[in-house]
C-alpha positions, 0 to 999 in steps of 0.5 A: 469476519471477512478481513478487508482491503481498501485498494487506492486507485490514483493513477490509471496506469497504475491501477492494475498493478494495485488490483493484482497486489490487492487480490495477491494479498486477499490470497495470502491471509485466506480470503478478504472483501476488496473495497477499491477507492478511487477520489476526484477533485471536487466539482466547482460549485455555482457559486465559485465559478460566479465569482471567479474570473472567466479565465479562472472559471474554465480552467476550473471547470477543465481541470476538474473535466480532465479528473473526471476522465482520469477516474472514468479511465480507473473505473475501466481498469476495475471493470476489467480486473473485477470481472475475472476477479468475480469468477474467482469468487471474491468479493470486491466493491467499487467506491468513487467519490470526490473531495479532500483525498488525504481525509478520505483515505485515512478515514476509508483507510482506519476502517480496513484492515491492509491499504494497498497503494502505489508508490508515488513517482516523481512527476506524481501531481500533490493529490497522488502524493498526499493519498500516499502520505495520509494511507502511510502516516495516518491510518495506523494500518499495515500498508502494501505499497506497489512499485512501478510495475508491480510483482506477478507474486509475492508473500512467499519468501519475506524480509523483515528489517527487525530492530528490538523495540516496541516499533519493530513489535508493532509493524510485524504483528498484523502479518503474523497471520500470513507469515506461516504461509511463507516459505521463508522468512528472513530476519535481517538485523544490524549490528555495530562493531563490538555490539552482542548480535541480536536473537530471533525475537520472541514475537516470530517464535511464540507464534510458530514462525520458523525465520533464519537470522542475518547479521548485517554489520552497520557502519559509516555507509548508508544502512538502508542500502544494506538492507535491500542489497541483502533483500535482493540476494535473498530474493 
């Protein structure tokens, strides 16, 4: 059974970097079906506009017009992508819809097995930013986020921000599958002062992953930034 990839579509600008991250990752775990959504507001109905005020009523009807230019700009994008895409024979699939996008992506995200995303920016309206939050928070699957700009390649060299318990465990299981492909994967674990350094966890050894060990000392300045700084060197 073919592995699947939903790929979320929100900002136009974004979506070649989500397309080519979505194929990347197609390659890395040897081949999945890209399911690509793209979510609309929903079309004022009849009923609303009747009882709304003029005034309302038309900047309903704009901005749901505005949207619409919005998804017709993402379906271009996908026709783009998809046609060289196709020629590569793999096997991708359109998918608008409108309504509530947080329950749309997690319902289309429990159903696949990697969602892939563009991280929000900062001028980002609410939609963008709750697709993200429900893909990431909500649909309990591993979750690809592409950042402005995207990568031409990745997969090949891996980081992995280990700590000991069952979370950690849970987050690195559904890439094992892909881990073998590297090559390298580095372990970057903290440490406090006068704490036993940590071992290469069994969940990477019992399944034939070779990884290399990075002690980071955690101390009063912000960890997180340990971690990429080192992420960084490592490349």
């Amino acid at each position: 059974m073919p592995e699947v990839i939903l790929a979320v579509l929100g900002r136009p600008e974004a979506a070649a970097s989500v397309l080519h991250a979505a194929q990347g990752l197609a390659t890395l775990v040897g081949g999945a079906g890209i399911h690509v959504l793209a979510v609309g507001l929903a079309r004022p109905d009849s009923p609303l506009l009747a009882e709304s005020l003029m005034a309302e009523a038309t900047e309903l009807l704009v901005e749901w017009e505005r949207d619409q230019a919005r998804i017709d700009a993402l379906k271009q994008a996908f026709d783009g992508w998809a046609a060289a895409t196709w020629d590569a024979g793999a096997s991708v699939h359109w998918n608008a819809t409108e309504g509530a996008v947080s329950a749309i992506v997690e319902e289309r995200g429990r159903g696949a097995d990697f969602v892939v995303i563009a991280r929000p920016g900062a001028d980002d309206d609410a939609a963008t930013r709750h697709a993200f939050q429900a893909a990431l928070f909500h649909t309990e699957r591993p979750v690809l986020v592409v950042p402005a700009g995207g990568s031409a390649s990745f997969g090949r060299a891996v980081a992995i921000a280990w700590r000991d318990d069952k979370r950690a465990v849970k987050a690195v299981v559904p890439v094992l599958r892909f881990l073998a492909r590297a090559g390298q994967v580095h372990l970057l674990a903290g440490v406090r002062a006068g704490a036993a350094p940590p071992t290469v966890p069994e969940v990477l050894t019992d399944h034939g992953v070779s990884a290399e060990l990075h002690i980071l000392p955690i101390g009063e300045a912000p960890f997180g930034k340990a971690v990429l700084a080192k992420a960084h060197e490592l490349g």
